[in-house]
Structures are given as C-alpha cells and as structure tokens.
C-alpha positions as CSV (number, residue, x, y, z in Angstrom):
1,X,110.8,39.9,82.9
2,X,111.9,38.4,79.7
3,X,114.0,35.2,78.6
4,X,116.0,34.7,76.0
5,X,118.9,32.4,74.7
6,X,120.7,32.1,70.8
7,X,122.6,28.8,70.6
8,X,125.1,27.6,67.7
9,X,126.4,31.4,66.9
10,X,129.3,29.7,65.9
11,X,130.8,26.2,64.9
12,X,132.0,26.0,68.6
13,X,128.7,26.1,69.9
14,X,128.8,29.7,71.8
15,X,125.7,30.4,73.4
16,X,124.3,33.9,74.6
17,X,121.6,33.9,77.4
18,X,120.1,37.1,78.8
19,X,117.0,38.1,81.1
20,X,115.5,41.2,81.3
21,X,113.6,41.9,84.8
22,X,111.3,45.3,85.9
23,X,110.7,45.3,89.9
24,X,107.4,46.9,90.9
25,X,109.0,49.8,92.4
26,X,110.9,51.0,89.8
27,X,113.9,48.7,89.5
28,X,115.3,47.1,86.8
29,X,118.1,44.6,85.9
30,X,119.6,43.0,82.9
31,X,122.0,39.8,82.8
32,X,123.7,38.3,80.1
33,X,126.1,35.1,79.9
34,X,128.0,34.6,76.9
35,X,129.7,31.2,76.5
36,X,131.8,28.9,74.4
37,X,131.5,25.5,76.1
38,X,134.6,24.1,77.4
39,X,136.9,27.3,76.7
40,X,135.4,30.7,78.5
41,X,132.4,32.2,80.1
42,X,131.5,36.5,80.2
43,X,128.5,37.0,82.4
44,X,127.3,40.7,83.3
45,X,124.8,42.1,85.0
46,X,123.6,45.4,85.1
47,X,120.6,47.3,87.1
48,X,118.8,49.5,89.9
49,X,117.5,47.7,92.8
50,X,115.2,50.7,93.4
51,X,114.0,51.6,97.4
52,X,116.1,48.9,99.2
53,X,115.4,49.0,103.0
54,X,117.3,49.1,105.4
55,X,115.9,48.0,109.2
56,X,119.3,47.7,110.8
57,X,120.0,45.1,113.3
58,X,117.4,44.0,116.0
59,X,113.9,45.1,116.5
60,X,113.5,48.5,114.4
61,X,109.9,50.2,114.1
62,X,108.1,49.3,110.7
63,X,108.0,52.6,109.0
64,X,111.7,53.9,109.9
65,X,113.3,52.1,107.5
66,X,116.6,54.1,105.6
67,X,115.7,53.8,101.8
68,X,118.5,53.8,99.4
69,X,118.5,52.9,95.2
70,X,121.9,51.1,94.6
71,X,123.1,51.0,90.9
72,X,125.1,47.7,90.3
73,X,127.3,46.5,87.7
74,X,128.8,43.3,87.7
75,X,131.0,41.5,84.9
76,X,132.7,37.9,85.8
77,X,135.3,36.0,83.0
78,X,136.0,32.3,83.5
79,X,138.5,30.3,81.5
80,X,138.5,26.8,81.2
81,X,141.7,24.5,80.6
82,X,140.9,21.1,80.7
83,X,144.0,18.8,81.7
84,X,142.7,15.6,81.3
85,X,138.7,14.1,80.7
86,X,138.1,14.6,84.2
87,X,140.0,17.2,85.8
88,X,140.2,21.3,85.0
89,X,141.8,24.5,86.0
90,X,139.2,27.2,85.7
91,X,140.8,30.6,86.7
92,X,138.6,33.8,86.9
93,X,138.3,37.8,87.1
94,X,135.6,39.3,88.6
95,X,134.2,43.4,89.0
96,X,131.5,44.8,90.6
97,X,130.5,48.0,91.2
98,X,127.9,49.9,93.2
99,X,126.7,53.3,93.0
100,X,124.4,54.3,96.5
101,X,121.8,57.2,95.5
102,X,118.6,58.8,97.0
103,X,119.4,57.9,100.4
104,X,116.6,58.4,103.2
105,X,118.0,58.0,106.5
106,X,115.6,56.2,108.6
107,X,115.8,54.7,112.3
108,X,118.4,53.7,112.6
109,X,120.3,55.1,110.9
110,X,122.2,53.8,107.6
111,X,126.3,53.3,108.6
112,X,128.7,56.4,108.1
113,X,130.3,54.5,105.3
114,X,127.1,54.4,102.8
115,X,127.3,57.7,101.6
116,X,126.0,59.1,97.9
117,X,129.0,57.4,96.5
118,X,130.8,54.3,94.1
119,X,132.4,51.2,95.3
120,X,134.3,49.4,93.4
121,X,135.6,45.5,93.9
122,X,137.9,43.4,92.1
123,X,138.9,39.6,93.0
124,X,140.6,37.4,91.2
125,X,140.5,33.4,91.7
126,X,141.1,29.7,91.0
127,X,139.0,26.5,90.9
128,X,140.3,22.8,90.0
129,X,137.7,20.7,89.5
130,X,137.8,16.9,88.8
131,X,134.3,16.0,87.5
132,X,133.5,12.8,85.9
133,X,129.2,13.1,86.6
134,X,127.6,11.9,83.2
135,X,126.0,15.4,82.4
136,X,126.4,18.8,84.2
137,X,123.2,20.0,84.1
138,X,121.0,16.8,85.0
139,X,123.6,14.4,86.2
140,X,122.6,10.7,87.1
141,X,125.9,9.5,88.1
142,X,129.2,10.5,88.7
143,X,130.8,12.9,91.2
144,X,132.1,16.3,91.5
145,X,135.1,17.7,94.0
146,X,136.3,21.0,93.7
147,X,138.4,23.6,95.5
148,X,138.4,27.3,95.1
149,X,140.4,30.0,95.9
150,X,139.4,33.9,95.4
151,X,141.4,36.7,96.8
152,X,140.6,40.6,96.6
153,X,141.7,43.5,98.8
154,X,140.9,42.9,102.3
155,X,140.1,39.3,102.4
156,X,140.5,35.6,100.5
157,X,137.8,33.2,100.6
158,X,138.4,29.1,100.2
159,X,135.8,27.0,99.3
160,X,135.2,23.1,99.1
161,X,132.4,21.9,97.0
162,X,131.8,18.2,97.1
163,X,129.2,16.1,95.1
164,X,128.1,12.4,94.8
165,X,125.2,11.2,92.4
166,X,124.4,7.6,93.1
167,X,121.7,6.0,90.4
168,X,118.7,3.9,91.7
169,X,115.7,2.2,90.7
170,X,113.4,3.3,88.5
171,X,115.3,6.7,87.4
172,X,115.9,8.0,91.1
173,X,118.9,9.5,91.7
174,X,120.4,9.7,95.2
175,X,122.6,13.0,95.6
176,X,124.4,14.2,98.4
177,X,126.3,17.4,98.7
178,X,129.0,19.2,101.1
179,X,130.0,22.5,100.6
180,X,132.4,24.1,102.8
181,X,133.2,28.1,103.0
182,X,136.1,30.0,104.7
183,X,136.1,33.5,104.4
184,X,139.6,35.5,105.9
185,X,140.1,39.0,106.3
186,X,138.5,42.0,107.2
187,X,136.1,43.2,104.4
C-alpha cells in the first residue's frame, strides 16, 4: 500500500490524505479524505475486497466456505458549525454502495438475499460535541462528550461517546473512555 498527504492547498489549511492498498488475492482499495479544518470533511473510499469467505454461523467444514468479491463505494460529508470554543454541531451524509460478484456457494450456503446484485445505503445524522481537550489528535488534558444521532431506512442508531484526559507526572496521561451504542430497527 501507499501513503500520501498534501497540506496548505489553500490559505485555510485544506488537507488531502489518501492510501492506496493491493490485497494478496487480488483486491484493492483506495481512500481519500479531503478537509478544511473546522468547516467540512469529504472522505471516500473505493475498492474490491476480492474472495471474502463466508463460513456461516457455528462449526462449518474448512474448505466449504461460499466465496464472493464485493465492490464497495463509500463517500461520507461532515460539516462543522462551531457555536462557541467548546461546543459544535457537526451534521453529516453518508452513501455506501456494494456490488456482490463471482459468488461460489459453499456449505452452507450464502443467504437468499446475497444475490449477483447492488445495494445501496444512505443515512443521514447529527453529532454535538462539546470538547475543550488541549489537542485533538494527542490530547493531554481536557474532555470530550458527545451525542450522535444517524437515521437511514430501516433503523436509527444513538451513540454516546464520553472522554476524560487527566495529566500526571512526568508526561503520563490518564485517559478514560465510555462509549455507548443503541442501534433500533430492523436492518
């Protein structure tokens, strides 16, 4: 695989990161993030997972596997409003689509509804965040609460995402995390 990132394309600091990776049986993928820092983020990824297996549920045989290659393509957008220095309303769209090929039904057998066909999901969804750590990537102190929201056809999913970074002695950092995940529906 391959890693690359351009910073500064622009007096706001936009930044374009993207990774290239080739799987040993014949996959490939290719991810990209584009971002202007404190305003929006694009993020796509595109790719064959080649030869996934499928061993079904319980004890299944070694070699009777289903095989299938699954085409994906993903693209996410995330605005960023900030309402004060700590706090921010981050809504988001997000696509996905996969493309099932090459199926070999193995035992047992793949479900009825993977066929040689393309499915396609949308969701759209909110997060408020109130953050005051000292840096996102590498924080030392601070803390981090959020609460999400996503809802697509079929189901919603909540999640709570809480964070605490306490300094100590000598450089050490104490951190401590909860993260809490509802998912309601059917899909």
């Amino acid at each position: 695989g391959g890693i690359g990132k351009l910073s500064d394309l622009s007096v706001k600091n936009d930044s374009l990161t993207f990774l290239g990776d080739l799987t040993e049986n014949g996959g490939s993928f290719v991810n990209f993030i584009y971002a202007r820092p404190l305003a929006f983020e694009l993020e796509g990824n595109f790719g064959l997972a080649a030869k996934e297996r499928f061993y079904g549920i319980g004890g299944s045989p070694a070699n009777t596997y289903s095989t299938f290659d699954n085409e994906l393509k993903q693209l996410r957008l995330k605005y960023f409003f900030p309402v004060n220095r700590i706090l921010s309303f981050q809504p988001f769209l997000y696509y996905a689509e996969n493309n099932f090929k090459n199926i070999t039904a193995g035992n047992p057998p793949l479900s009825a509804g993977l066929a040689e066909n393309t499915s396609r999901y949308y969701l759209a969804g909110l997060k408020l965040a109130a953050d005051s750590r000292d840096q996102a990537d590498n924080p030392s102190s601070g803390a981090l609460v959020a609460g999400e929201f996503d809802q697509a056809s079929g189901f919603s999913k909540v999640v709570l995402d809480a964070r605490k970074y306490l300094p100590l002695s000598g450089g050490r950092v104490l951190a401590s995390r909860l993260n809490l995940v509802q998912a309601l529906g059917d899909s």
